[in-house]
C-alpha positions as CSV (number, residue, x, y, z in Angstrom):
1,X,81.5,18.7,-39.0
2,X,81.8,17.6,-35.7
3,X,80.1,15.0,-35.0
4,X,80.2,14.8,-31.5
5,X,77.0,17.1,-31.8
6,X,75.4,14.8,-34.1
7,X,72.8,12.1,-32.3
8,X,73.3,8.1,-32.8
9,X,73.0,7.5,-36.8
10,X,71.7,4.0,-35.7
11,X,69.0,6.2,-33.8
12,X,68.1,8.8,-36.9
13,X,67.7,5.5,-39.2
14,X,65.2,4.2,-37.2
15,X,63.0,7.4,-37.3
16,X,63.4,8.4,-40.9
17,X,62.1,5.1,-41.2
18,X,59.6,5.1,-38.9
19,X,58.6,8.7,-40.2
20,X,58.2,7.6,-43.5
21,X,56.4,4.1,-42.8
22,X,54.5,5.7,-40.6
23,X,54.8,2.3,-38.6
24,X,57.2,1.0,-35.9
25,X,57.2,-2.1,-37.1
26,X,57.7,-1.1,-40.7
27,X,61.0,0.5,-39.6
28,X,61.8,-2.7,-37.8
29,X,61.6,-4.8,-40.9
30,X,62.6,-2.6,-43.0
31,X,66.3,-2.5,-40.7
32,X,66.1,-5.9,-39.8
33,X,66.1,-5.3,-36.3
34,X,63.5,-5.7,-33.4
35,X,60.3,-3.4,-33.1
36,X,62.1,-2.9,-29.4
37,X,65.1,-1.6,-30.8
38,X,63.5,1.1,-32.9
39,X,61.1,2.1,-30.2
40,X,64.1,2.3,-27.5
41,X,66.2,4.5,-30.9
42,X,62.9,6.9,-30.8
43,X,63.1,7.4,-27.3
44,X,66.7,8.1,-27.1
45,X,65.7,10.9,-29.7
46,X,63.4,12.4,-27.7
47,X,65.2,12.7,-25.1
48,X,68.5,14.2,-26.9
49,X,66.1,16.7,-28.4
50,X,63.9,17.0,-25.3
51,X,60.9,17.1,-27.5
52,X,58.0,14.3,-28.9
53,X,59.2,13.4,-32.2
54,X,56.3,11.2,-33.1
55,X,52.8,10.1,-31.5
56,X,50.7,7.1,-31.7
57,X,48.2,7.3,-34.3
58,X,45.7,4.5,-34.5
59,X,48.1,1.7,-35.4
60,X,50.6,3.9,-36.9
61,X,52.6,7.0,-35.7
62,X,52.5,10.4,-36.6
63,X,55.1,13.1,-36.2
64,X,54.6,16.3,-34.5
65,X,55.6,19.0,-36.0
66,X,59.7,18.6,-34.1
67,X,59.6,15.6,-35.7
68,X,58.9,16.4,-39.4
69,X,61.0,19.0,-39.3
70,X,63.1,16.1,-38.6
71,X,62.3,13.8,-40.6
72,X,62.3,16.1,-43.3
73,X,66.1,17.4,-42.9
74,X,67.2,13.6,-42.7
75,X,64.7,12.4,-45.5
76,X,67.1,14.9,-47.7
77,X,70.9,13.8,-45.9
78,X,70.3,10.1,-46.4
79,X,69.0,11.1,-50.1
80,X,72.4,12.6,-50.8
81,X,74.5,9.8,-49.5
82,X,72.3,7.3,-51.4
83,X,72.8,9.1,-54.2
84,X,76.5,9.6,-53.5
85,X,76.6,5.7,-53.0
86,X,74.8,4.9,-56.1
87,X,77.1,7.6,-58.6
88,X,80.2,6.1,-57.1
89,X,79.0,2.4,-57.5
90,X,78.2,3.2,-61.3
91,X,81.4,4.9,-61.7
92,X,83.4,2.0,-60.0
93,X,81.1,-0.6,-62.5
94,X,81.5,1.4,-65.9
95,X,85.8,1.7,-65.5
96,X,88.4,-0.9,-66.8
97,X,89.6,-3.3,-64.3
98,X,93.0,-2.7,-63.8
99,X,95.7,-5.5,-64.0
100,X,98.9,-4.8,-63.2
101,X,101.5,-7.8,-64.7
102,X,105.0,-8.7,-65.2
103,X,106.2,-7.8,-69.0
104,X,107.2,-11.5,-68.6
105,X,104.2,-13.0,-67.8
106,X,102.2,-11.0,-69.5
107,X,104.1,-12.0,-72.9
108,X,104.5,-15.8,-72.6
109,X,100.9,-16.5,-70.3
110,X,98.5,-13.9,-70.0
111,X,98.3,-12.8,-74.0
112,X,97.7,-15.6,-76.0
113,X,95.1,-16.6,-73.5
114,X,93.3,-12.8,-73.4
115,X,91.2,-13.3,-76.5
116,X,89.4,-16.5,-74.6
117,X,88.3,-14.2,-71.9
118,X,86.9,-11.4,-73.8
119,X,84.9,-13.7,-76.2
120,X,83.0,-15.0,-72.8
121,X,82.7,-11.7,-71.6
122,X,83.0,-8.9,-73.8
123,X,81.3,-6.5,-70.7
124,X,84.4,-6.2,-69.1
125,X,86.4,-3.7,-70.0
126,X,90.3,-4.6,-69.0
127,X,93.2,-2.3,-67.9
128,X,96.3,-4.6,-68.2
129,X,99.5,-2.3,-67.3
130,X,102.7,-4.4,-67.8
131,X,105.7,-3.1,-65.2
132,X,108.6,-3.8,-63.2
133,X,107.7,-1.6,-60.3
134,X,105.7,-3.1,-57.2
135,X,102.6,-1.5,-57.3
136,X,100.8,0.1,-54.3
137,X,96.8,-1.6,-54.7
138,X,95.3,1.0,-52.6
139,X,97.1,3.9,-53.7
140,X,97.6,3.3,-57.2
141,X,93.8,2.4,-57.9
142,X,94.9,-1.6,-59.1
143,X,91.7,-3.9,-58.7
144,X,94.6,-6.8,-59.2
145,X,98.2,-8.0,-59.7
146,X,100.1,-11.1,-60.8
147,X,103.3,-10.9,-59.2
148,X,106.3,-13.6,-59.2
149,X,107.6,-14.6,-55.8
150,X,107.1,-16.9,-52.9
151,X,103.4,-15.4,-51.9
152,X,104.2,-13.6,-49.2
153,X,103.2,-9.5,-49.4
154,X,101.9,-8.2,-46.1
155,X,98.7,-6.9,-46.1
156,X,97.3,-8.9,-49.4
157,X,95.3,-11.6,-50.6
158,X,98.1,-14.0,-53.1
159,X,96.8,-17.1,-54.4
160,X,99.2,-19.3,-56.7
161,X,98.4,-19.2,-60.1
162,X,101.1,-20.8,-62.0
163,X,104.7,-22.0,-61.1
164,X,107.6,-19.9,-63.2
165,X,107.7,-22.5,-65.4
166,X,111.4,-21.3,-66.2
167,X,114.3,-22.8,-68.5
168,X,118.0,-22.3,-68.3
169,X,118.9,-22.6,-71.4
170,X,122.1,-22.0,-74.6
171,X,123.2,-23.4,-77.3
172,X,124.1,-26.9,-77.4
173,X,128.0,-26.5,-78.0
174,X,128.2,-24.9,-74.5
175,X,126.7,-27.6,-72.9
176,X,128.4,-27.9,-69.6
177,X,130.2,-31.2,-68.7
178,X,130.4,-30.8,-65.5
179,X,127.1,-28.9,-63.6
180,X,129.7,-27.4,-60.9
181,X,131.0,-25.4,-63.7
182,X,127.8,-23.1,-64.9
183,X,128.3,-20.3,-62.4
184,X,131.1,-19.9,-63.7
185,X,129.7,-19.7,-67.0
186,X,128.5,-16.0,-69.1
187,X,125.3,-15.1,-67.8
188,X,122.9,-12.4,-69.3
189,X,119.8,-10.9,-67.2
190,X,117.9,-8.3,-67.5
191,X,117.9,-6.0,-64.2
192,X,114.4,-5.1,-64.2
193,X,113.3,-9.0,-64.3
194,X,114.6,-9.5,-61.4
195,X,112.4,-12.6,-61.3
196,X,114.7,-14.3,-63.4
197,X,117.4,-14.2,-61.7
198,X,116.2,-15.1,-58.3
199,X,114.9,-18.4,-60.1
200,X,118.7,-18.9,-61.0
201,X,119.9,-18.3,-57.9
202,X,117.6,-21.0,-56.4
203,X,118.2,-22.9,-58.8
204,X,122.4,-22.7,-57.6
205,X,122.8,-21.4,-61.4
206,X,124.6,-18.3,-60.6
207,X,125.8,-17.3,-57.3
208,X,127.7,-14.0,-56.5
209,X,130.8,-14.7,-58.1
210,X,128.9,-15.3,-61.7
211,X,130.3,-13.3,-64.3
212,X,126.9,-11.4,-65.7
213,X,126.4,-8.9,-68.6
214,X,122.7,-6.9,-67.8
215,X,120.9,-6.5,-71.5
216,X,117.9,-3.5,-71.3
217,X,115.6,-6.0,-73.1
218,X,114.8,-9.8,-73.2
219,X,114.9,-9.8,-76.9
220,X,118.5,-8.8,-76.5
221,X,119.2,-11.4,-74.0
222,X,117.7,-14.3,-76.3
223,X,119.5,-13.1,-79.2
224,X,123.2,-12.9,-77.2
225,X,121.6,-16.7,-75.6
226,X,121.1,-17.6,-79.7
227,X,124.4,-16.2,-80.6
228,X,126.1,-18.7,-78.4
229,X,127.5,-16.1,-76.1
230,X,126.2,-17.4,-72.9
231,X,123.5,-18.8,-70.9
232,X,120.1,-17.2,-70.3
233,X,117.1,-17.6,-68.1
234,X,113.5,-17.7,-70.4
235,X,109.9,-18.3,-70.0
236,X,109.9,-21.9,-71.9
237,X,107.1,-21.5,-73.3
238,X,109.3,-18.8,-75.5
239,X,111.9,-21.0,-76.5
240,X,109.8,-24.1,-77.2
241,X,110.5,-23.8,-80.6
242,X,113.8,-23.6,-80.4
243,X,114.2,-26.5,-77.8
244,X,112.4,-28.8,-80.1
245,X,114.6,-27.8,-82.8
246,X,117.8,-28.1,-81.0
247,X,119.0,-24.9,-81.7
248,X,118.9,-24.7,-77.9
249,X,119.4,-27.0,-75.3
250,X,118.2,-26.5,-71.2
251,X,120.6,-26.9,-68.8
252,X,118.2,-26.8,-66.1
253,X,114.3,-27.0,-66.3
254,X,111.8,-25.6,-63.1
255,X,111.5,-27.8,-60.4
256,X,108.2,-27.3,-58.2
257,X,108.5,-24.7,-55.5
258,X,106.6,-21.9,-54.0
259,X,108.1,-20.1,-56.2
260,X,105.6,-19.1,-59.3
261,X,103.0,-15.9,-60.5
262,X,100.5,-15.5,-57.9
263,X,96.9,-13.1,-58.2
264,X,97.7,-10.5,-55.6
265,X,94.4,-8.4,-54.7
266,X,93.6,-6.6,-51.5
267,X,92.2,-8.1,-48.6
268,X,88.2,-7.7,-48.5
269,X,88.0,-5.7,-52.2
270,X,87.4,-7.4,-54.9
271,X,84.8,-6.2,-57.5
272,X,82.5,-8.3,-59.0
273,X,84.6,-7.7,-62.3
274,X,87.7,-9.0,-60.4
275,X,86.2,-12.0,-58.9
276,X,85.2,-13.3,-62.7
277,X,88.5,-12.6,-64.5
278,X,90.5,-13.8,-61.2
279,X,87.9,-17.1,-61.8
280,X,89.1,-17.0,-65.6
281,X,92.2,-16.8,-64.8
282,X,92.2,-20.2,-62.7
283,X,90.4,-21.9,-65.3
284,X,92.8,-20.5,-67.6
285,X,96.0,-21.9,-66.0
């Protein structure tokens, strides 16, 4: 299409709605602009088209036979669209909101707190796609993400939902006597969390002379952490139990920071199905 052919759109709103009003001022309410403006948006026409589109009628208008030919062809166009528009907004209503999460967070937070949000609304279908991998919002079709960092992803909307709320943590016979010597200490991570181990190294836990062993899951590195091979980074909500128990002991609990699991959603979209959970979710935390 090129639409450098195609006359104002402004201009062709203000007639289809003139032509099917009948009324100048009709199409001025109706667009919320002056009865000037449309008249001036008629005359423009007319004069693109070298023709009289429409004639006074009484009080009304009435279109010459140009003009409902017109009126017709665009009565049909803007039908399309706004049947286009509506299909795509029922599509967009009826599909899952998708959640993208840390397998972290969505383990120790988001989980046990799910079932509260479906029982108040039971409408909304959810998506929630645990990864490691930085999702692309646009691209990927995410409505939202909770990502762990500092807040600051160009381009996007991050508000701070919770702080890490992390524990460093082994059992109590490797209790350190000295804090200068736990970098020096048997650490286990998981590469693909890498959230845990930047919390460490803010922390001054490890630094790049820490002996490490990386462990494909964090059920492995909580067993080796139980097993009293070393130290481990967990959510502490995980490990309460075994805090309260003494069967482990922190070494080093979160201190506040900007640090934490922030909602990540693009700037200007947000569904109406993204605005409630992301308002459950802060009610929630």
């Amino acid at each position: 299409m090129d639409w450098k052919t195609i006359p104002s759109l402004a201009a062709l709103r203000a007639f289809e709605a003139t032509a099917r009003l009948e009324s100048l001022s009709g199409a001025a309410g109706e667009l919320n602009v002056t009865h000037a403006a449309v008249s001036q948006h008629l005359r423009t026409l007319e004069a693109e088209f070298g023709c009289t589109l429409m004639q006074r009628a009484g009080r009304g208008m009435q279109l010459t036979d140009n003009g409902r030919r017109l009126a017709a062809a665009l009565a049909d166009g803007f039908g399309t669209i706004a049947d286009g528009v509506v299909q795509l907004r029922d599509q967009q209503a009826n599909r899952p909101l998708v959640v993208c999460v840390t397998p972290s967070f969505a383990e120790s937070w988001l989980m046990p707190r799910l079932g509260g949000f479906w029982q108040k609304h039971p409408d909304i279908q959810l998506s929630v796609q645990p990864g490691f991998s930085l999702v692309d919002l646009k691209r990927d079709g995410v409505d939202l993400a909770i990502r762990y960092g500092r807040g600051s992803w160009e381009g996007l909307k991050a508000r701070k939902l919770v702080s890490a709320a992390f524990v460093a943590c082994a059992v109590p016979k490797l209790r350190p006597k000295n804090p200068a010597d736990i970098p020096k200490a048997q650490w286990f991570f998981e590469p693909a969390r890498a959230e845990f181990r930047v919390w460490a190294e803010s922390q001054g836990l490890v630094n790049a002379d820490t002996p490490w062993t990386a462990m494909e899951t964090n059920q492995l590195i909580l067993s080796a952490v139980r097993a009293g091979y070393g130290f481990g980074v967990q959510n502490k909500a995980l490990i309460q139990d075994d805090l309260t128990s003494g069967r482990l002991i922190s070494v080093c609990d979160d201190v506040p920071s900007d640090l934490g699991y922030y909602v990540v959603t693009r700037e200007g979209f947000e569904t109406p199905a993204a605005r409630t959970f992301i308002k459950w979710l802060f009610k929630s935390s």
